[in-house]
Backbone bond lengths (Angstrom), bond angles and torsions (degrees), N, CA, C in turn:
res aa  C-N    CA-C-N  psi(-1)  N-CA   C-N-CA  omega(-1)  CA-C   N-CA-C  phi
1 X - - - 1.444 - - 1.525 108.98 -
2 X 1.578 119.40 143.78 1.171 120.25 -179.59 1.783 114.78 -74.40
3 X 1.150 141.01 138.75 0.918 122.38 167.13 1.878 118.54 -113.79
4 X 1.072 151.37 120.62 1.434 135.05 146.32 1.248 130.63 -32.35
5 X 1.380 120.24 141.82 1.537 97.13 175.33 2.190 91.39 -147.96
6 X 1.046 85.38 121.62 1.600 89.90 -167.41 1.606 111.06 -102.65
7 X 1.527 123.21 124.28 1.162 105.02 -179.96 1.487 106.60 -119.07
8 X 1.493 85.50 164.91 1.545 102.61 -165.11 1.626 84.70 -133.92
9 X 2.015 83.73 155.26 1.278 104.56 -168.55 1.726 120.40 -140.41
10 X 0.808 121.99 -148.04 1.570 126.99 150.29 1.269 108.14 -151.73
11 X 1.740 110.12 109.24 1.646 110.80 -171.88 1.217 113.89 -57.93
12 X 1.765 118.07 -29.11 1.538 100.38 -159.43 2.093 101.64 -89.20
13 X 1.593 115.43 11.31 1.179 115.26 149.27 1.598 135.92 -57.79
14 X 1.524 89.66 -40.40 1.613 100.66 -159.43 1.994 87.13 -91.45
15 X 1.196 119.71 -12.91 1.254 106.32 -172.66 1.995 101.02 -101.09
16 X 1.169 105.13 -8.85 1.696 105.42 168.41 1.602 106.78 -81.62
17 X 1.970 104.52 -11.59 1.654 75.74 -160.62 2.120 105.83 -81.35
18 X 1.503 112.17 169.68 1.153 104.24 176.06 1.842 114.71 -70.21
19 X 1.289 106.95 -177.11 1.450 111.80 -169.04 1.753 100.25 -78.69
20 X 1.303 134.13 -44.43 1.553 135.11 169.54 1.818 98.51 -38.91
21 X 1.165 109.86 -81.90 1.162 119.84 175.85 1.407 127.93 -27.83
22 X 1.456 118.21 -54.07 1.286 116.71 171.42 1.305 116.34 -76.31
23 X 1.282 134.85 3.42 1.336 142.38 -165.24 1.456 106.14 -99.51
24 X 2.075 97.28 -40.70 1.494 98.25 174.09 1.255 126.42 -81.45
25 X 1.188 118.99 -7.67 1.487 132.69 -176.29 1.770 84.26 -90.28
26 X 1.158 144.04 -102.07 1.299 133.07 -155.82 1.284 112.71 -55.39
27 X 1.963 125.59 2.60 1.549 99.63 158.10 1.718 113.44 -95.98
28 X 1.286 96.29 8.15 1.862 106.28 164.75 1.531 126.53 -75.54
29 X 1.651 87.74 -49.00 1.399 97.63 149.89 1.714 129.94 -25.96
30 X 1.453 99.71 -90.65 1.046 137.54 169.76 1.719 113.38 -29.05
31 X 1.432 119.77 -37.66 1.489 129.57 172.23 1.522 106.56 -74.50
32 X 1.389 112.60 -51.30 2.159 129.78 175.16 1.466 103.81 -37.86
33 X 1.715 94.49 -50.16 1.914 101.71 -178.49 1.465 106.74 -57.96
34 X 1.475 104.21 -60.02 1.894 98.18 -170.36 1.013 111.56 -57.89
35 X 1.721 126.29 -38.89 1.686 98.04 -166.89 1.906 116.07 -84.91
36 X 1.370 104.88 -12.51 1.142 108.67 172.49 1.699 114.10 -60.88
37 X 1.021 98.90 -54.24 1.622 101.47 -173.23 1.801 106.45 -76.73
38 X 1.451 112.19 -20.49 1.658 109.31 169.96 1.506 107.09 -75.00
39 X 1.483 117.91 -20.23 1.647 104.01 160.80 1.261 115.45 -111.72
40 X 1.111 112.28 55.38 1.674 118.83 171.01 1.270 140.58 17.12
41 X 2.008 98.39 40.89 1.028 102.41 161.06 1.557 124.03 -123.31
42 X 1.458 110.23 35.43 1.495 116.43 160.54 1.315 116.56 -82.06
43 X 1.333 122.25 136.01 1.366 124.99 147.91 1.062 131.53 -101.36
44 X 1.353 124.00 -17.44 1.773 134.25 173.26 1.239 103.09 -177.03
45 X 1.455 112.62 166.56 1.740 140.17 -179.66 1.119 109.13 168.81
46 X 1.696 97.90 135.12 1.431 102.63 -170.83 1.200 101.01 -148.71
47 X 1.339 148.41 116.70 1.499 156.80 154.49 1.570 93.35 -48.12
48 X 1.576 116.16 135.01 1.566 143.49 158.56 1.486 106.94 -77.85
49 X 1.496 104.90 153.26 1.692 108.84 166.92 1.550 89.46 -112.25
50 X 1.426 94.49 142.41 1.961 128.14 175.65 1.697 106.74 14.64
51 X 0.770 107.31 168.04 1.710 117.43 168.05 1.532 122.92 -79.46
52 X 1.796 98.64 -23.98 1.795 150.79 178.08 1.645 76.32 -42.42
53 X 1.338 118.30 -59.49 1.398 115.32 -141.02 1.346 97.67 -107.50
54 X 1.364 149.25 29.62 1.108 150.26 -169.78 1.708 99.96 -107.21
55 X 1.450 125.67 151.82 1.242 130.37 165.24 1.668 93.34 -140.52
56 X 1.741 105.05 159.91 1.398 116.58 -151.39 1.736 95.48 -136.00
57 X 1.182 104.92 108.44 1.499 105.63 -170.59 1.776 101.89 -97.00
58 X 1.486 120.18 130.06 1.571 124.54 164.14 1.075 112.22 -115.61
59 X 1.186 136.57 146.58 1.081 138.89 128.34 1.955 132.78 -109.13
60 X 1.250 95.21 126.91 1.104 117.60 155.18 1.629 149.52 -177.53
61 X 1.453 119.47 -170.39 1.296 111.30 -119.42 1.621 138.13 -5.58
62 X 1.781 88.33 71.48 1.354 88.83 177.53 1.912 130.08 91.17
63 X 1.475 81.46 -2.60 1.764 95.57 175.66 1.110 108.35 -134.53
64 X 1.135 104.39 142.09 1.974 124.55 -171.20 1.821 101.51 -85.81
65 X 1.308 131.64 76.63 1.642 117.71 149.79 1.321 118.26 -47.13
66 X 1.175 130.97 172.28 1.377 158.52 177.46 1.699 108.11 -165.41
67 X 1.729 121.20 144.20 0.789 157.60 -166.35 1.287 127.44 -146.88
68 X 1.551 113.86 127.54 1.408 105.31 -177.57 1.405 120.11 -88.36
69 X 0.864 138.91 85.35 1.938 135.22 -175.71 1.150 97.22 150.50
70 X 1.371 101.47 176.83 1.808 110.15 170.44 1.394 117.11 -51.57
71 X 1.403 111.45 170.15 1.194 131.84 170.57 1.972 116.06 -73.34
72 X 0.970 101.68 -11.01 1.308 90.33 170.30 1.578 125.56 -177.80
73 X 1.359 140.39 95.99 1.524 140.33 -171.51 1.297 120.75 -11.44
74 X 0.926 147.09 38.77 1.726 151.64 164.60 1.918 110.78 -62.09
75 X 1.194 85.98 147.09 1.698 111.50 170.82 1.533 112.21 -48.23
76 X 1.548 95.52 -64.65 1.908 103.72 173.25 1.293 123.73 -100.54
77 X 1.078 112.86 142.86 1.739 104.37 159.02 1.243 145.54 -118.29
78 X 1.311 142.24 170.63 1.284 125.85 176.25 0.857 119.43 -59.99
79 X 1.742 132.81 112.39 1.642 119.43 164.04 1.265 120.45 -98.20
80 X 1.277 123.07 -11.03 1.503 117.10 -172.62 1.343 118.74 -163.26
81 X 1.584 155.32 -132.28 0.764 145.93 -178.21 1.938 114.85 157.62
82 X 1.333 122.91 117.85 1.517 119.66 172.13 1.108 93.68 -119.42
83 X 1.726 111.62 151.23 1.387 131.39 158.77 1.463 97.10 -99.82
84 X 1.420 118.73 134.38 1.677 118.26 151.57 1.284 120.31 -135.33
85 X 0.950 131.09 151.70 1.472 149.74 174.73 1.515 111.17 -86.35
86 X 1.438 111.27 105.73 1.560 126.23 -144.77 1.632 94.03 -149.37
87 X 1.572 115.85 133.91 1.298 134.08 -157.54 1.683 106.95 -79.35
88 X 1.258 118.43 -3.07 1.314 123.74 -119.64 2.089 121.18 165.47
89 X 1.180 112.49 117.82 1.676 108.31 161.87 1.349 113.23 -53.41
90 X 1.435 115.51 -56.70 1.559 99.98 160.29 1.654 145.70 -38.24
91 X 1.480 108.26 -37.01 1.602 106.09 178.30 1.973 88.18 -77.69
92 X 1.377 118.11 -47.39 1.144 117.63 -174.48 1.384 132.74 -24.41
93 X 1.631 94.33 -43.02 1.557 117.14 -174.12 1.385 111.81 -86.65
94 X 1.532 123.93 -32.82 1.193 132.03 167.71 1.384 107.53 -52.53
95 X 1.586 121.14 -75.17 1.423 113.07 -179.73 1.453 116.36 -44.48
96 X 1.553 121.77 -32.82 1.703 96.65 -177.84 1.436 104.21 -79.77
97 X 1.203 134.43 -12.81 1.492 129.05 -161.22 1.848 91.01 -73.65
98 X 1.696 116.10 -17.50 1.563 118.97 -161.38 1.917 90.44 -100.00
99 X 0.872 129.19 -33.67 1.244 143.06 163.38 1.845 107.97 -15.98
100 X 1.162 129.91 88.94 1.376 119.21 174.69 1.620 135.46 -32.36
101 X 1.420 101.76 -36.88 1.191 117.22 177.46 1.608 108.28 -63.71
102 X 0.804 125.52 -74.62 1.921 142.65 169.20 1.310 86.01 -0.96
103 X 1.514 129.62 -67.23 1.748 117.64 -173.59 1.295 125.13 -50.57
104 X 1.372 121.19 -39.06 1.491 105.61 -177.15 1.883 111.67 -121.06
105 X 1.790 90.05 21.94 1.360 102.50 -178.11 1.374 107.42 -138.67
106 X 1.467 102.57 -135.32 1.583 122.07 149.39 1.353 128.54 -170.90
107 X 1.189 107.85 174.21 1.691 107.98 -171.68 1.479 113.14 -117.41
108 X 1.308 123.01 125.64 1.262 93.70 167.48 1.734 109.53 -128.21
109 X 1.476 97.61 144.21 1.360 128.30 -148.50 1.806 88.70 -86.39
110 X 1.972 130.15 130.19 1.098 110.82 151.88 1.270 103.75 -156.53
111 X 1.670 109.33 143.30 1.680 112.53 -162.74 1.806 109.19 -63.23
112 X 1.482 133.08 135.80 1.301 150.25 -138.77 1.867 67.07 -111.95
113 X 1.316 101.04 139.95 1.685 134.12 -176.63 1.327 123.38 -89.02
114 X 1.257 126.25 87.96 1.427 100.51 -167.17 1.450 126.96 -96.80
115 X 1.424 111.90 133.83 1.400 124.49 -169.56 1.214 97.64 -127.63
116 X 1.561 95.36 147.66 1.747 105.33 176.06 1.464 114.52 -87.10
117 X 1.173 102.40 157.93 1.583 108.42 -156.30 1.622 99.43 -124.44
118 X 1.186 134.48 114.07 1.672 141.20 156.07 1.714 96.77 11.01
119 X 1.187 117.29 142.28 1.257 132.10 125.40 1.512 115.91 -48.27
120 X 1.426 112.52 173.39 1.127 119.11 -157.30 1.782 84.50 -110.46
């Protein structure tokens, strides 16, 4: 089963931390990525830029708003995101507990839905 695993953070953490520091945290990263995808069960991950750069589209009755920033004032935010292919909630939970972020954040882990999608 696919699982999501979404992490959340507090940007103005990762932007206090020093440059050693942040280097070692994204070459932890960076190791989570290889072995995941060397056992072939990644399907995607993607680190976000700032919340700075987020716009928030609504609609309603019938009118399109837009907004510059997130959708809503929270403590953490989304920074990134892996899909993996995980036997189990259990292996699921293991890999986010290995997840770098989880330490000075968290992840939260939720099984991806499957719906069939059109032919082409």
């Amino acid at each position: 089963m696919k699982y999501m695993f979404l992490i959340y953070n507090e940007e103005a953490t990762e932007a206090q931390m020093a440059p050693p520091e942040f280097q070692e945290v994204m070459e932890e990263y960076y190791a989570f990525t290889d072995e995941v995808h060397a056992k072939g069960i990644l399907d995607r991950a993607a680190p976000l830029e700032s919340t700075e750069t987020a716009t928030t589209v609504r609609v309603r009755s019938g009118g399109v708003t837009t907004t510059d920033g997130p959708f809503a004032e929270t403590k953490e935010q989304l920074g990134g995101f892996y899909i993996l292919e995980c036997a189990n909630l259990d292996e699921a939970l293991d890999y986010a507990a290995r997840i770098p972020g989880a330490r000075f954040g968290c992840v939260e882990v939720r099984p991806v839905r499957s719906v069939p999608m059109p032919s082409d």
